[in-house]
Each structure stands twice: as structure tokens, then as C-alpha cells.
VEXTORFI-702527 format. One record per residue (C-alpha): x, y, z. Coordinates in Angstrom, 1 decimal. Example, Ala and Ser with C-alpha at 12.3 -4.5 7.8 and 13.67 -1.06 7.14 Angstrom:
BEGIN
+--------+--------+--------+
!   east !  north !     up !
+--------+--------+--------+
!   12.3 !   -4.5 !    7.8 !
!   13.7 !   -1.1 !    7.1 !
+--------+--------+--------+
This chain:
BEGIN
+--------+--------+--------+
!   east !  north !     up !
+--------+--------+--------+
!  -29.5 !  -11.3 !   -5.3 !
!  -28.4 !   -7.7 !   -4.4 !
!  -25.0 !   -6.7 !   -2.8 !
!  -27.0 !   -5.5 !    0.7 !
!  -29.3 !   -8.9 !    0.4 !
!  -26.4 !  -10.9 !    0.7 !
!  -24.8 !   -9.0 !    3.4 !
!  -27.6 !   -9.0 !    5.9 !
!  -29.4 !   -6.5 !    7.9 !
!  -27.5 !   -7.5 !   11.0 !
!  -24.1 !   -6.8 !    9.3 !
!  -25.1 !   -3.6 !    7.8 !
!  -25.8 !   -2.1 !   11.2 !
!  -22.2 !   -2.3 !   12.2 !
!  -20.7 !    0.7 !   12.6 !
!  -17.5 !    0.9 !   10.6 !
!  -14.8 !    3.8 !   10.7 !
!  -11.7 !    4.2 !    9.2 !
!   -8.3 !    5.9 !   10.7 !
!   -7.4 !    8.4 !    7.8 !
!   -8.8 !   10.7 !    5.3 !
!   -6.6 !   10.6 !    2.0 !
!   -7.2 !    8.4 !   -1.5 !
!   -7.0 !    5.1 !    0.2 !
!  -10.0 !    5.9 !    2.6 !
!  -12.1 !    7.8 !    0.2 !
!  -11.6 !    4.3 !   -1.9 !
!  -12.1 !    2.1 !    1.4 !
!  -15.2 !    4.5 !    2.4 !
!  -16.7 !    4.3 !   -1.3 !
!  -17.0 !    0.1 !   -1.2 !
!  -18.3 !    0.2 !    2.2 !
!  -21.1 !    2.8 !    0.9 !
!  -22.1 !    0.5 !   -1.8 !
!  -22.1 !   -2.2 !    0.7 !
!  -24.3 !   -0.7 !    2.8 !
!  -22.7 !    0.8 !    5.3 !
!  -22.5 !    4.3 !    6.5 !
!  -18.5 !    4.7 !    7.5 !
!  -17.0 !    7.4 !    9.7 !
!  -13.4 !    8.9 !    9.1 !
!  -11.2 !   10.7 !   11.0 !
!   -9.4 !   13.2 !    8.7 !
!   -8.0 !   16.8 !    9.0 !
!  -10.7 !   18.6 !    7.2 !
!  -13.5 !   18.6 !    5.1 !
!  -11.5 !   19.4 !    2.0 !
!   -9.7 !   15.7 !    2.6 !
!  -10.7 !   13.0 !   -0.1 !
!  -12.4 !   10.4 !    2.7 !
!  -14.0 !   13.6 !    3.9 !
!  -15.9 !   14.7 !    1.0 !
!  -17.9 !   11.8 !    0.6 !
!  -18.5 !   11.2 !    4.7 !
!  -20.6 !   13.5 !    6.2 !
!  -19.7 !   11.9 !    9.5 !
!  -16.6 !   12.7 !    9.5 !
!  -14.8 !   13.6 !   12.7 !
!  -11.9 !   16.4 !   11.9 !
!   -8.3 !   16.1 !   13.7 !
!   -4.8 !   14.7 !   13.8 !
!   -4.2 !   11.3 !   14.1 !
!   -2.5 !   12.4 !   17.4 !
!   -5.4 !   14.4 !   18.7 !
!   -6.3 !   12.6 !   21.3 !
!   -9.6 !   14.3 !   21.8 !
!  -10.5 !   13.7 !   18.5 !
!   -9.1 !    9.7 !   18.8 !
!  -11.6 !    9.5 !   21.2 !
!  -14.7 !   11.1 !   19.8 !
!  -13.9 !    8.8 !   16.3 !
!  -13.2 !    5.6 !   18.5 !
!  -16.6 !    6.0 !   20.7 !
!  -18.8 !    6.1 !   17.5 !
!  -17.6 !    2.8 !   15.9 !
!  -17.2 !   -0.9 !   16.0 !
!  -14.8 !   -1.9 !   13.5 !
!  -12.0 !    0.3 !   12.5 !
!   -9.5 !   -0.1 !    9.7 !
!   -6.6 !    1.9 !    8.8 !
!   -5.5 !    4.1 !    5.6 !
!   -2.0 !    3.3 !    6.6 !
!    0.1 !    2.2 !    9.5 !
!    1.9 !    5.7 !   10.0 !
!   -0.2 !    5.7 !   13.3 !
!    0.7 !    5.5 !   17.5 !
!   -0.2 !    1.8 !   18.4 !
!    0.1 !    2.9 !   22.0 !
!   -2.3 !    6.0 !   22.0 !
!   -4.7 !    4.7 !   19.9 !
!   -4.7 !    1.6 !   22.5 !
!   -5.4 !    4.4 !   25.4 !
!   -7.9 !    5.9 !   23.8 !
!  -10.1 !    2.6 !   23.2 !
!  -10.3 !    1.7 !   26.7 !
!  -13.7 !    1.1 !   27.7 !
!  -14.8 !    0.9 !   24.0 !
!  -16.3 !   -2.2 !   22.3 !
!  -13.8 !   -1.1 !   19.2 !
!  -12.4 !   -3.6 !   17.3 !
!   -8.7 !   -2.7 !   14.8 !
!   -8.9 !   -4.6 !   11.9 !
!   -5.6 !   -5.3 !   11.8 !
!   -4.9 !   -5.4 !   15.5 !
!   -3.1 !   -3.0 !   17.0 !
!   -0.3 !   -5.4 !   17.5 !
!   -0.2 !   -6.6 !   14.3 !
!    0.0 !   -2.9 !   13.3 !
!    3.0 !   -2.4 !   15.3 !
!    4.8 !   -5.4 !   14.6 !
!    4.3 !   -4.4 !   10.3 !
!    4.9 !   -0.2 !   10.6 !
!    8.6 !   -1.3 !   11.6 !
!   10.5 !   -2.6 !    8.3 !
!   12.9 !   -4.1 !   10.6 !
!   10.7 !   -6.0 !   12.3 !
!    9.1 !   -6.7 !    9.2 !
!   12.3 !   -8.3 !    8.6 !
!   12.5 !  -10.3 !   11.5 !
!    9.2 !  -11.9 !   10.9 !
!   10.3 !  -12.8 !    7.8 !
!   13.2 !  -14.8 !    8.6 !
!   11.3 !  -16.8 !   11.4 !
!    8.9 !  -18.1 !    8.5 !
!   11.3 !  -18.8 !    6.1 !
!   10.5 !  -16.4 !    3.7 !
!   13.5 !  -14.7 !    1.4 !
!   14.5 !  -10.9 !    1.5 !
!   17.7 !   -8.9 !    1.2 !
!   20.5 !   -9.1 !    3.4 !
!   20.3 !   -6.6 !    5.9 !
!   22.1 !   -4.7 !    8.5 !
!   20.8 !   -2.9 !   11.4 !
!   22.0 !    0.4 !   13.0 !
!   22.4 !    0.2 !   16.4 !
!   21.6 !    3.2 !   18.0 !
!   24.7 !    4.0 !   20.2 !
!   26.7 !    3.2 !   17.0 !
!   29.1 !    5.9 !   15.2 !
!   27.3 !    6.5 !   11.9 !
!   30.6 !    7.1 !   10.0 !
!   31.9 !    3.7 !   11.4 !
!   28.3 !    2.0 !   10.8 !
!   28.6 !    3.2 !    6.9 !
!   31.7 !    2.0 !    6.4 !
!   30.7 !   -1.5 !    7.8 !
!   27.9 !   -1.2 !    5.5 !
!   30.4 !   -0.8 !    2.6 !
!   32.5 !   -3.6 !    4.0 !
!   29.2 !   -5.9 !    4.4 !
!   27.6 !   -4.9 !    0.5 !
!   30.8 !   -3.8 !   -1.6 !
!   28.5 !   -4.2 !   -4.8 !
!   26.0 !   -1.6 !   -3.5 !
!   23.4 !   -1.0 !   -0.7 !
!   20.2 !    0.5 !   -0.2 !
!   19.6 !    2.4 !    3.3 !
!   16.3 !    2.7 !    5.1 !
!   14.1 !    4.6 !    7.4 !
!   12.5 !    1.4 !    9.1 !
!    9.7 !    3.8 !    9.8 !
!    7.5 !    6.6 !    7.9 !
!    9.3 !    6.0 !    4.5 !
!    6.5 !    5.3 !    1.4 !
!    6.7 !    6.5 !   -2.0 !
!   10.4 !    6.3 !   -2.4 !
!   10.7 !    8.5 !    1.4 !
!   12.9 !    7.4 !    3.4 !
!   15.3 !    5.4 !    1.0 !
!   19.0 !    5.9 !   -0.3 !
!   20.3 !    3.9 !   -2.8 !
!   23.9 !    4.1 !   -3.5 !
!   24.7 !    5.1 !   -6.4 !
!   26.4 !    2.7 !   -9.1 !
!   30.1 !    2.7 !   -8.9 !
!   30.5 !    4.1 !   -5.6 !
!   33.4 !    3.0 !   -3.5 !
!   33.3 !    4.7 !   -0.9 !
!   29.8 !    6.7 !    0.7 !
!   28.9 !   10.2 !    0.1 !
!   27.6 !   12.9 !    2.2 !
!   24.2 !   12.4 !    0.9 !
!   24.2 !    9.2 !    2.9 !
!   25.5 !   10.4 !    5.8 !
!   22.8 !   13.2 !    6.1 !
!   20.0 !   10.9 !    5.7 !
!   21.4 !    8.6 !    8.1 !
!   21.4 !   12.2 !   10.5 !
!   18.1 !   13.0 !    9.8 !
!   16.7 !    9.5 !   10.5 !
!   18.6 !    9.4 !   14.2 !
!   17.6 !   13.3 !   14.6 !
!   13.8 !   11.8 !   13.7 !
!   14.3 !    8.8 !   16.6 !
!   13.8 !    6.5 !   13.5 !
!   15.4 !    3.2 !   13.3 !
!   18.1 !    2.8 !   10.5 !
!   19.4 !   -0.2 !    8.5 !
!   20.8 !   -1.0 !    5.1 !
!   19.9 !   -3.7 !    2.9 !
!   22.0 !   -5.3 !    0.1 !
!   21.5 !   -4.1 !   -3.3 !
!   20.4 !   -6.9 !   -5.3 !
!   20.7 !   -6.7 !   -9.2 !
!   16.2 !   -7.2 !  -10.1 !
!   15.1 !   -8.4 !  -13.2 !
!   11.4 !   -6.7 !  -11.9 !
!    9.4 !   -5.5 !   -9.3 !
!    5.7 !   -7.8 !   -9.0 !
!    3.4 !   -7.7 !   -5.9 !
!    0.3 !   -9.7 !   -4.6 !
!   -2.7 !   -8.5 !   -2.8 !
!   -4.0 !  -11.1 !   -0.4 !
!   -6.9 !  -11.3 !    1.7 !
!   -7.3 !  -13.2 !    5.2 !
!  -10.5 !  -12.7 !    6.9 !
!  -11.3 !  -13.3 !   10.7 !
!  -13.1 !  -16.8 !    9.9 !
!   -9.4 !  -17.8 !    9.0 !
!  -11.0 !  -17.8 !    5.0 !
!   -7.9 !  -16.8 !    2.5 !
!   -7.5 !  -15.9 !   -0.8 !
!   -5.1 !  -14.4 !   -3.2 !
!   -5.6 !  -11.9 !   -6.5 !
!   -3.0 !  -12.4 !   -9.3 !
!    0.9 !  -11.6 !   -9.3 !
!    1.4 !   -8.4 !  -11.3 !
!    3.8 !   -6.3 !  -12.4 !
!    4.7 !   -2.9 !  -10.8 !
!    6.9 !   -0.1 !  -12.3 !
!    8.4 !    2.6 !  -10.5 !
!    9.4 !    6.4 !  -11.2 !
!   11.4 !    7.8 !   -8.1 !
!   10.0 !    5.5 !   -5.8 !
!    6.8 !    6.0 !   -6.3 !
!    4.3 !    3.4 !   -8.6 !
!    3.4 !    4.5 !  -12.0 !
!    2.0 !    1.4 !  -14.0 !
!    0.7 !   -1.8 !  -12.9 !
!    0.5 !   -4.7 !  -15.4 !
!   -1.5 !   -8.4 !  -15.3 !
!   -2.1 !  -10.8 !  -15.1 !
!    2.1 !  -11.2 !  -14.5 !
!    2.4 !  -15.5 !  -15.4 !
!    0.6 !  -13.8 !  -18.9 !
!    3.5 !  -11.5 !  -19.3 !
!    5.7 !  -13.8 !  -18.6 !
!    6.5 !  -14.2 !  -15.4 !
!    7.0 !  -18.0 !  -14.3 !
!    4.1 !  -19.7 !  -12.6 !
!    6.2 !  -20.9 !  -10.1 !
!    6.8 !  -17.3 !   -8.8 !
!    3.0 !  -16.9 !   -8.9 !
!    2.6 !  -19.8 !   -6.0 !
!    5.5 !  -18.8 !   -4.1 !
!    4.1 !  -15.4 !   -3.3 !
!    0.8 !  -16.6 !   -2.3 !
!    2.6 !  -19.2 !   -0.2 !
!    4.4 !  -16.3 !    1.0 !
!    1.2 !  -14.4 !    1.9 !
!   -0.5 !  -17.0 !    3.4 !
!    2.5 !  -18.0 !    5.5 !
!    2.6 !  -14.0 !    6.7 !
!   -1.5 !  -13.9 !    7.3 !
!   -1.8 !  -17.4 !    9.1 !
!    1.1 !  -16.6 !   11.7 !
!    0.2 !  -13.2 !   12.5 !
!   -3.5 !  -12.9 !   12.3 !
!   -3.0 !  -10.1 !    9.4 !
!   -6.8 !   -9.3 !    8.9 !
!   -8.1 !   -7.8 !    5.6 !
!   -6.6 !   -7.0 !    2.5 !
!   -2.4 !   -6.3 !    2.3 !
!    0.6 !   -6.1 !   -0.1 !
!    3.6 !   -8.2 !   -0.5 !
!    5.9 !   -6.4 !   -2.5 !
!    8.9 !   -8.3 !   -3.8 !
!   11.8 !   -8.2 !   -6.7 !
!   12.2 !  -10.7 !   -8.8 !
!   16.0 !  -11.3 !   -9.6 !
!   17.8 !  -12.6 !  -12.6 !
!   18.7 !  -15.8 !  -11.1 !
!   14.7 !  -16.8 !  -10.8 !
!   14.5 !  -15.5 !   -6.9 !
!   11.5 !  -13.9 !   -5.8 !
!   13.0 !  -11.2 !   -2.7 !
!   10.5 !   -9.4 !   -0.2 !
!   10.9 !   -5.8 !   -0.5 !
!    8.1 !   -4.7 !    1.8 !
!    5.1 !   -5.3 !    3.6 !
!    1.7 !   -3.2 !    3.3 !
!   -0.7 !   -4.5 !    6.0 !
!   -3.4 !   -2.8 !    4.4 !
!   -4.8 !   -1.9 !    0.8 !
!   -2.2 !   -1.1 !   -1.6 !
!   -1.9 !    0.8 !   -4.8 !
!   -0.8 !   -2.1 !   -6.8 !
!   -4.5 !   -3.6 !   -6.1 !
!   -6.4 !   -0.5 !   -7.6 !
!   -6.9 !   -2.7 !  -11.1 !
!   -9.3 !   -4.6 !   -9.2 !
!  -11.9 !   -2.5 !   -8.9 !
!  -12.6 !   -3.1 !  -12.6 !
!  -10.5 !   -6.5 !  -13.6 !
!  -11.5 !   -8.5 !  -10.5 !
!  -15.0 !   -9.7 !   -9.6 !
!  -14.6 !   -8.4 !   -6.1 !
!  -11.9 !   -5.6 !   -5.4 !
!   -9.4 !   -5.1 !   -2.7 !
!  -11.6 !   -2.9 !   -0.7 !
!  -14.6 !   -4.7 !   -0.8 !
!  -12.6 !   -7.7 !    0.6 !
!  -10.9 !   -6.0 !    2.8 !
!  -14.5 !   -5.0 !    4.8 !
!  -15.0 !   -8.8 !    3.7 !
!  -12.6 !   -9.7 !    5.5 !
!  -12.4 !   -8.0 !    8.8 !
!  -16.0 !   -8.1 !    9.3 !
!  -16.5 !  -11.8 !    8.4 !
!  -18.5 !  -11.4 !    5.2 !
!  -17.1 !  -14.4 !    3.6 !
!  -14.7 !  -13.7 !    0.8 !
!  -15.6 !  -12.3 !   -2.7 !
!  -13.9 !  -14.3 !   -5.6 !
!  -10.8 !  -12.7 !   -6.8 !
!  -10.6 !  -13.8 !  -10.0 !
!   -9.7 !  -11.1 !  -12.9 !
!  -10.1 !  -10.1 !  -16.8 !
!   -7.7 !  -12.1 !  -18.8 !
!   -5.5 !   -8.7 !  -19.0 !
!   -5.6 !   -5.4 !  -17.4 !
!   -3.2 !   -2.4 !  -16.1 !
!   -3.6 !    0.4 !  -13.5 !
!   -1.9 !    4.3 !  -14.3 !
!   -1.2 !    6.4 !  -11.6 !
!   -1.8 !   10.2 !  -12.5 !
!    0.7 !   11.8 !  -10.9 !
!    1.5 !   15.9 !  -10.0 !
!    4.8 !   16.2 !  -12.8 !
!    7.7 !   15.7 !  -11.2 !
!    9.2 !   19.0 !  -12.6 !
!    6.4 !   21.1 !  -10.5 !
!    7.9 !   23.4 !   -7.9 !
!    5.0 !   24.9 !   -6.6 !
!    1.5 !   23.9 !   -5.9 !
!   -1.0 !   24.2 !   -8.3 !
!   -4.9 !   24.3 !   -8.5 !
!   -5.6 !   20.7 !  -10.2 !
!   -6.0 !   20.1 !  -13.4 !
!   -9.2 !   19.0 !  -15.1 !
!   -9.5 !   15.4 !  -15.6 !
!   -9.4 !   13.1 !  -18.8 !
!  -12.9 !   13.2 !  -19.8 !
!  -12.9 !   10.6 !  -23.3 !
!  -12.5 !    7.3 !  -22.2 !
!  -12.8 !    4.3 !  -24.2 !
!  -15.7 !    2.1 !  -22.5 !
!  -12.6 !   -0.3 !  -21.2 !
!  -10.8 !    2.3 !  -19.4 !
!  -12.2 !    3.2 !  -15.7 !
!  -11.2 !    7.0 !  -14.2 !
!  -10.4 !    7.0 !  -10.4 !
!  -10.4 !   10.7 !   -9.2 !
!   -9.7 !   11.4 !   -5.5 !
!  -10.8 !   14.8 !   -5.5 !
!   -7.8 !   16.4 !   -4.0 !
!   -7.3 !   20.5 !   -4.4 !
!   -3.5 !   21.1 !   -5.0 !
!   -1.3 !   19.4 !   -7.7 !
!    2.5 !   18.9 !   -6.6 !
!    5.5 !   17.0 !   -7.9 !
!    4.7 !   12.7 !   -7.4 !
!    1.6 !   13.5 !   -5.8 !
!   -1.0 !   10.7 !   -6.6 !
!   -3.9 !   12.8 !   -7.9 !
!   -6.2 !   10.0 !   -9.4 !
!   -5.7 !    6.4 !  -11.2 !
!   -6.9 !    5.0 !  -14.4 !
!   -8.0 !    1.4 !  -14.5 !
!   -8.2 !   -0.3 !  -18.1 !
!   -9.1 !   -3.8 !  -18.8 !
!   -9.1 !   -6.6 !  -22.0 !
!  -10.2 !   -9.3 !  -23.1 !
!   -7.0 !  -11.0 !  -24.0 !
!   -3.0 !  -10.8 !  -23.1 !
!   -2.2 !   -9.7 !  -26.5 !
!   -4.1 !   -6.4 !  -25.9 !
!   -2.0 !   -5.4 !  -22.7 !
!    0.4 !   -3.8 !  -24.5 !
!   -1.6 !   -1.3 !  -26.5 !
!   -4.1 !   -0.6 !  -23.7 !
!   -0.6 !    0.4 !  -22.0 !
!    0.0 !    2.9 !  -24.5 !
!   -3.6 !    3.9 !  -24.4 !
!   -3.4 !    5.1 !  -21.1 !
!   -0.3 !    6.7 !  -21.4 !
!   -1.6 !    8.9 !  -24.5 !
!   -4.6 !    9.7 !  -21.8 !
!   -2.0 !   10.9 !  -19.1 !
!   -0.3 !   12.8 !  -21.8 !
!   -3.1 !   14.7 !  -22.9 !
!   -5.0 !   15.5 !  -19.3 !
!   -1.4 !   17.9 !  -18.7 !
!   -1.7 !   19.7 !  -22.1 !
+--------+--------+--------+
């Protein structure tokens, strides 16, 4: 039976919009196309990756109220690219709209806050990194050198607001005794932002590994595979899984799906979202943050997993009923990045054109390269564990080449 068979008529009429224009959307908007749907986004302009493949687009700042409104009045069912949005204006602007947020808007609000994330956390039981708070009327000089006092092995410091990609984070360097200007100045500009500050402990990490899970509105839940994520300034480079395949224990495996259960149970977290934790040397598994939405260490399931991220997330939120998350026996995701050595923008590159039939090319269409900027993604999958490795290397050779 065909996709739009099993969906229904009645389903496909709803009108779906999503609250961003950039990779994530385009990716969200794709799936709901082949779904049957016909979404709307709200992005800046035409030349935005959503944009290009929505001609229904409405063009504006998330803060444009008059734009809010003319993208809120034309929907049902809206989903977000990323919670970097006003909870409290986009709650104004729906009054007197049948508009549904898929997460709520005070789920939203209680997730964009790492501190709060925090907080949430502890009340379920669920292990993170020590952490201490800034309070706002506190002497920043004084509140470092508590910091110091509190985490005399090291400590990471944190916008609890706006950072991704490695923004908003200062990590102190090993050795350190006592903290540099560098810290101070971030710990500025994050009070000269309004944004709330803390610092977590710095915990020696064997690994960083994340899970995608899925909770829909008929309370159905589900969880893709543990994987492994690898970083380059903060921002992810290579995904790897299944992770219990390379070896990471199973045990780890079940306690983040407990964990993201727990999480999507107590707070009605509708649709697809990220747990991202660090697995210390002592066996731990640590939250490290919360994505309450689609998340870049879930591309690989748009070709390893018979139902991806963002076809469960609209699974999900519109109560579809759950696609089966099961993967390939191996498979890793490559982020093509702008080189981190680029100073100023360029036109972008062509992309890699021969691909092996096992390796899947993401392109999000964007104009300008510049340094870390996610430009594209290449998924490759295997029929076996032993194969990881060199499909690894395969896309590497790939990434080399597309910059010569």
C-alpha cells in the first residue's frame, strides 16, 4: 500500500507549517511532501533552503509579528526548526487561531533554557554534570572564582540560551588554575545579551553518543539506536552505528531510551528530539543537552532506518501512528562543512557527484560557504559492523575530494 494510502485523505488535508527556513526545515518540509502534504514555512527569503522547495512560503523574521500572524492564520499544525524562538509572541499571535505547536509552546520554553533543562532533569532522576548557576546580581569575578573553588579539575561555562554548534560554550582550558580573561568576556557578553549563565563541571568523557526518540500525541513511543557522535569545534562532524556494534555496552543503550521516555512521558515532548549525553570512563552515561526537535545526529536515518526522524516527527505530532525505527546493521552520517580555515564567504562549491550506490548525498542548497557552516550531509549505509570502518574512510575521501 502507498505512503499517502496509509495516511488517509482526511490527514493529508491538514495544513502543516513549520517555524524556520534553514537545512532542518528544508529536511522536515521534504518528508511532509512525500507524505502528502503541502507545508508552509516562514523563512527570511526565497534564497533560504525550506524556501526553495515551498512555494508557500511566507517571508520574515521570526520576530515579525506581522509576518507570525500571516504564517500562523494559514496552518493547523506547526513544528519548529529550532527552539531559538519567543514563546510569548508566538503565543500572542495565535490567539483566535485553531493552531496547534507541536511541541507546545510550554514545552518549548521549558527545553530553550539549558538551565531549566537541568532542572527537569534532576526532578526525574536522570544524571548530568554538576552545575552552578549565575545569579544575576552576582559579581562575575567573585562568581568565577567560586566556579574555580566548586570544579578545581576544570569547568565548562554556558550560555543557557542561543548557544548550538559549539556557540555559547567556554571550556577551560587544561591546567588552568586560575581563569583567564577569555572567560570573563564571555561571561560579559552573555549578561550584556540578558542571557542566563552557569558552569558545569568538566567531566573526563570516554565519548559523546546520542538518541533520537519519538513520542507521538496518542502517547505511542519509540526509540532509534544509540550512536556515536564526533565533534570538531563544537560542531558534529561524523556519526557512527549502530553504537552497542561499536562497542558501546548495551546497558547504556537502555538507559538512554529510559532516559528519553522518562523526559517525553513527563513533559508531553511531542515529535522527534535528541538526548545528547557523554559517556565517561567509569561506565556513566551524563546528559549533555536536550534537542526538542530533529537533530543532526538522526540525519543517518533517512537511509539506515525504515522510517526517518522527520517522517516520525510529522508521525508523531499529527498522530499517524509510528513508523518502525529499526536500522541497517551499520551505517554513518558526514557533515560537509565550510573549512574552518575560510575567512570570507564564498560562492559554494560543487558537490560530490560519484557515489557508491551505498552512500546517499544530502544537499541543502545554501548560496555562501563559510568556516563550520553545515553545507550538506552524506549518509552511507552496510550490510555488516565490520564494514563501518571503511565506509568511514569512504566518506572521508569523498569530503576530501568535493574541496579540491
Amino acid at each position: 500500500m502507498e505512503l499517502q494510502e496509509m495516511i488517509g485523505a482526511g490527514a493529508r488535508r491538514a495544513r502543516v507549517g513549520i517555524l524556520g527556513g534553514g537545512q532542518l526545515a528544508r529536511m522536515l518540509a521534504e518528508s511532509a511532501w512525500r507524505m502528502g502534504f503541502r507545508p508552509i514555512t516562514l523563512a527570511l527569503s526565497a534564497e533560504d533552503p525550506a524556501a526553495q522547495i515551498c512555494p508557500d512560503s511566507v517571508y520574515g523574521s521570526l520576530t515579525d509579528p506581522i509576518a507570525l500572524r500571516r504564517f500562523l492564520s494559514q496552518v493547523d499544525t506547526v513544528v519548529f526548526e529550532n527552539e531559538f524562538v519567543d514563546c510569548e509572541l508566538l503565543s500572542q499571535m495565535s490567539e483566535g487561531l485553531s493552531v496547534t505547536f507541536a511541541p507546545s509552546l510550554e514545552v518549548l520554553f521549558q527545553l530553550q533554557d539549558k538551565i531549566r533543562q537541568k532542572e527537569i532533569l534532576t526532578k526525574l532522576g536522570i544524571e548530568s554534570s554538576r552545575y552552578l548557576v549565575h545569579s544575576k546580581k552576582a559579581d562575575l569575578k567573585k562568581w568565577l572564582q567560586q566556579v574555580q573553588e566548586e570544579f578545581p579539575n576544570g569547568f565548562v561555562l554556558k550560555w543557557a540560551q542561543l548557544g548550538y554548534d559549539g556557540k555559547g560554550t567556554w571550556i577551560s582550558p587544561e591546567g588552568t588554575k586560575n581563569f583567564s580573561g577569555d572567560a570573563l568576556k564571555f561571561c560579559e557578553a552573555a549578561v550584556a545579551k540578558g542571557v542566563p549563565l552557569f558552569a558545569e563541571e568538566k567531566v573526563p568523557i570516554k565519548r559523546e553518543v546520542a538518541v533520537v526518540g519519538v513520542y507521538s500525541t496518542d502517547r505511542e513511543f519509540a526509540a532509534y539506536p544509540l550512536v556515536i557522535s564526533q565533534q570538531v569545534t563544537g560542531i558534529c562532524r561524523l556519526v557512527t552505528g549502530p553504537a552497542q556494534a561499536l562497542g558501546v555496552n548495551a546497558d547504556l543503550e537502555k538507559k538512554a531510551h529510559q532516559a528519553a521516555r522518562s523526559l517525553a512521558e513527563s513533559i508531553s515532548l511531542y515529535g522527534s528530539f535528541a538526548i545528547e549525553f557523554f559517556e565517561t570512563f567509569d561506565g556513566k552515561l551524563l546528559v549533555n543537552e536536550i534537542a526538542p526537535r530533529v537533530h543532526n545526529t538522526g540525519h543517518y536515518t533517512q537511509n539506515a532506518a525504515d522510517t526517518s526522524q522527520f517522517e516520525n516527527h510529522w508521525r508523531a505530532v499529527l498522530g499517524l501512528g509510528l513508523g518502525e525505527v529499526s536500522t541497517t546493521p551499520g551505517f554513518a552520517m558526514l557533515n560537509l562543512l565550510g573549512p574552518l580555515n575560510s575567512n570570507d564567504k564564498q560562492s559554494v562549491a560543487s558537490t560530490p557527484l560519484r557515489l557508491s550506490p551505498h552512500i546517499h548525498l544530502h544537499w541543502y542548497g545554501k548560496s555562501e560557504i563559510r568556516a563550520g557552516r553545515k553545507l550538506g550531509h552524506l549518509n552511507g549505509v552496510v550490510s555488516s559492523v565490520g564494514e563501518i570502518s571503511g565506509l568511514v574512510r569512504e566518506l572521508e575521501k569523498l569530503e576530501q575530494s568535493w574541496w579540491r
